[in-house]
C-alpha positions as CSV (number, residue, x, y, z in Angstrom):
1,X,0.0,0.0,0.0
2,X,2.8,2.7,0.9
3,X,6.5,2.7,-0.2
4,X,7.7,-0.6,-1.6
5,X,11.9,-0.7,-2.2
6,X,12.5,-2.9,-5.0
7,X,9.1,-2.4,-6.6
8,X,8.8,-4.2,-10.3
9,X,9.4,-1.8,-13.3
10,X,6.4,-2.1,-15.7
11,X,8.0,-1.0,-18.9
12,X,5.7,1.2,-21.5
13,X,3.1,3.3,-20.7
14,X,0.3,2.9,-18.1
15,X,-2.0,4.7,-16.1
16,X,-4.4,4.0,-13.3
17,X,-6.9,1.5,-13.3
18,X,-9.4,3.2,-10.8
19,X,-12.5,4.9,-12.6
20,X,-14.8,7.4,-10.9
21,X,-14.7,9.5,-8.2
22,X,-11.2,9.9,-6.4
23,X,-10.9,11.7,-2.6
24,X,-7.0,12.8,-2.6
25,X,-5.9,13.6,1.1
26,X,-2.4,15.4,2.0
27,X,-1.5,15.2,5.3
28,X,1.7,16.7,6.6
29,X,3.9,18.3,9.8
30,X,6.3,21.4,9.8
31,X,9.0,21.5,12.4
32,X,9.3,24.8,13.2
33,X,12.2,24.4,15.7
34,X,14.2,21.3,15.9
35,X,15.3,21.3,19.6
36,X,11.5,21.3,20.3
37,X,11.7,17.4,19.8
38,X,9.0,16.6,22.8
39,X,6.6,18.7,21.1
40,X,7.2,17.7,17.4
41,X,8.4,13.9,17.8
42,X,4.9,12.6,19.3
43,X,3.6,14.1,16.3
44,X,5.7,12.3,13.7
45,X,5.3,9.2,15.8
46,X,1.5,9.3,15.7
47,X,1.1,8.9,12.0
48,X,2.6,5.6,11.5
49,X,0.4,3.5,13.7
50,X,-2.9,5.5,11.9
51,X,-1.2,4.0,8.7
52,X,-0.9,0.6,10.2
53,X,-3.8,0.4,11.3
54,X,-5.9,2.0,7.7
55,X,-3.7,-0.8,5.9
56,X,-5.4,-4.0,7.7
57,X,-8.8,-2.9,7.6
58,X,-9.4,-3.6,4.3
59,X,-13.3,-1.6,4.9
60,X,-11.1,1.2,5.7
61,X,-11.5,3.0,2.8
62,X,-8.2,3.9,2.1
63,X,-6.9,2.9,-1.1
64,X,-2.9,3.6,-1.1
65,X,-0.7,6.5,0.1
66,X,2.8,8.0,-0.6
67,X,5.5,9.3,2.3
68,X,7.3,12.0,1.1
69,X,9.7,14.7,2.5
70,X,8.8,18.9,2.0
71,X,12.6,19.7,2.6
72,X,14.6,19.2,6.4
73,X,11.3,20.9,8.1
74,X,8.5,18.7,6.6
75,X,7.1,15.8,6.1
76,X,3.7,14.4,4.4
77,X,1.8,11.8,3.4
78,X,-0.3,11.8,0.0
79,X,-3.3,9.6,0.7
80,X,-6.0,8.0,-1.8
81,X,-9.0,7.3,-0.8
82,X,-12.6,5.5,-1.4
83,X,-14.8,8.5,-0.5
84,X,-14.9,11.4,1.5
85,X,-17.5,9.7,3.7
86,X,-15.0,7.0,5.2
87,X,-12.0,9.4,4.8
88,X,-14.4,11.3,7.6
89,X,-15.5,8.4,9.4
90,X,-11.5,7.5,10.3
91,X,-11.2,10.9,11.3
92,X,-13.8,10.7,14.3
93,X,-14.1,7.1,15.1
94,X,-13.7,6.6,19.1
95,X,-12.2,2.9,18.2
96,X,-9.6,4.1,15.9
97,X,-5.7,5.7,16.7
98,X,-6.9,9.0,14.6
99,X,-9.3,10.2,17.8
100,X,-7.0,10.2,20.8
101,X,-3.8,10.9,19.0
102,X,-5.5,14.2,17.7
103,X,-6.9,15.1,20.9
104,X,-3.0,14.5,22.4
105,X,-2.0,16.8,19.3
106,X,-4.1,19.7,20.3
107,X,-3.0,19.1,23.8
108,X,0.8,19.4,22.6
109,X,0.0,22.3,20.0
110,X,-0.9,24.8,23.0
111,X,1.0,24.0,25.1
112,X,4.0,23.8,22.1
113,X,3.7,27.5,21.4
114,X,4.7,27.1,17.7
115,X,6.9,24.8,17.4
116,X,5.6,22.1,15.5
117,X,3.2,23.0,12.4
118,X,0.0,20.6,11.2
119,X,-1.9,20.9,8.0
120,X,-4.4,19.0,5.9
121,X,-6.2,19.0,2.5
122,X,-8.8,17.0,1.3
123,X,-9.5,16.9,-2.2
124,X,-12.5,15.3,-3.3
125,X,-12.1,14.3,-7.6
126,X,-15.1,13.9,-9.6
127,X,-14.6,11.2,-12.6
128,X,-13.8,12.4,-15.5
129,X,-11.3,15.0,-13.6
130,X,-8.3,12.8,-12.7
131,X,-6.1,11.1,-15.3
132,X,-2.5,10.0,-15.1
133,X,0.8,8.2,-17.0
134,X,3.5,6.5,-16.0
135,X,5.9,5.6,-18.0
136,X,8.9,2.7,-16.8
137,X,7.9,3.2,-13.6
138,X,6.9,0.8,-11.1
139,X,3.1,1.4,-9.8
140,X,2.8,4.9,-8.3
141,X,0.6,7.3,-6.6
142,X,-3.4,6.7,-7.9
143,X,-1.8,3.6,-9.9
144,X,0.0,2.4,-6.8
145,X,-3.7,2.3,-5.2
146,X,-5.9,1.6,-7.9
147,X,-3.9,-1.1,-10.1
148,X,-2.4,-0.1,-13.3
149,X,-3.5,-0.5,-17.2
150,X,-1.9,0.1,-20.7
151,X,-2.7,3.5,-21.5
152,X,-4.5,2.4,-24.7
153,X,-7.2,1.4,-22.8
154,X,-8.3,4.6,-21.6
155,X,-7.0,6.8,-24.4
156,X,-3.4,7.5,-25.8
157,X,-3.8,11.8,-24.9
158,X,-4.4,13.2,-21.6
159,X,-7.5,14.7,-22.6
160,X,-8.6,11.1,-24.1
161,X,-7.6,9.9,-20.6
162,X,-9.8,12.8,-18.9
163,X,-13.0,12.0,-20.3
164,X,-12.8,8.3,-19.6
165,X,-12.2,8.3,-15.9
């Protein structure tokens, strides 16, 4: 589902299998001063677990996500999802990590007085508004969680692409 080292190259040209409506969730940190680590290091901590935890429940909703690195002060995660209705359902669920490591975030965010950053954007993608390629690259973002096809199957030109989705 995330990062796989060694993934298989699929040679030619491919783009994502998934059809239909897309919900794209970035979800990142800013470390705004690095000898700050109680407040900031609970925070990078916390997101793993979530991750873990999205990744067995199959009902989840989640569909695939992306770790990635915004320079020495940040770091995000590029999520795909099902819908924006169990995207929002994680997000408040009393039996899940998201709840009480959020209310432990607020907690540190006061009393942190800046030093750690937190930000979020959802994204919610009609079909017909998302298309991708990927060309000798192993599966990747909304391939990576949707499955991969040739691109002649949904159209050789972007705008091809576009309409089919």
């Amino acid at each position: 589902m995330g990062d796989v080292v060694g993934a298989k190259l699929i040679e030619g040209r491919m783009t994502a299998a998934g059809e239909g409506e897309v919900v794209v969730f970035l979800i990142g940190m800013r470390i705004n001063s690095f000898v700050a680590v109680r407040s900031w290091w609970p925070v990078a901590r916390a997101m793993g677990p979530m991750i873990a935890e999205l990744a067995r429940d199959k009902d989840s909703g989640l569909l695939g996500y992306k770790a990635l690195l915004g320079g020495p002060r940040e770091a995000y995660l590029v999520q795909y999802w099902e819908s924006k209705e169990k995207l929002l359902a994680y997000a408040v669920a009393p039996d899940h990590r998201h709840h009480p490591a959020w209310a432990a975030f607020n907690r540190r965010l006061r009393e942190g007085k800046g030093k750690v950053g937190f930000w979020h954007e959802t994204y919610v993608v009609p079909a017909g508004s998302h298309e991708s390629i990927y060309m000798n690259m192993p599966e990747y973002g909304l391939g990576r969680a949707t499955g991969v096809v040739p691109v002649g199957h949904r159209g050789n030109r972007a705008a091809d692409r576009l309409r089919a989705s």
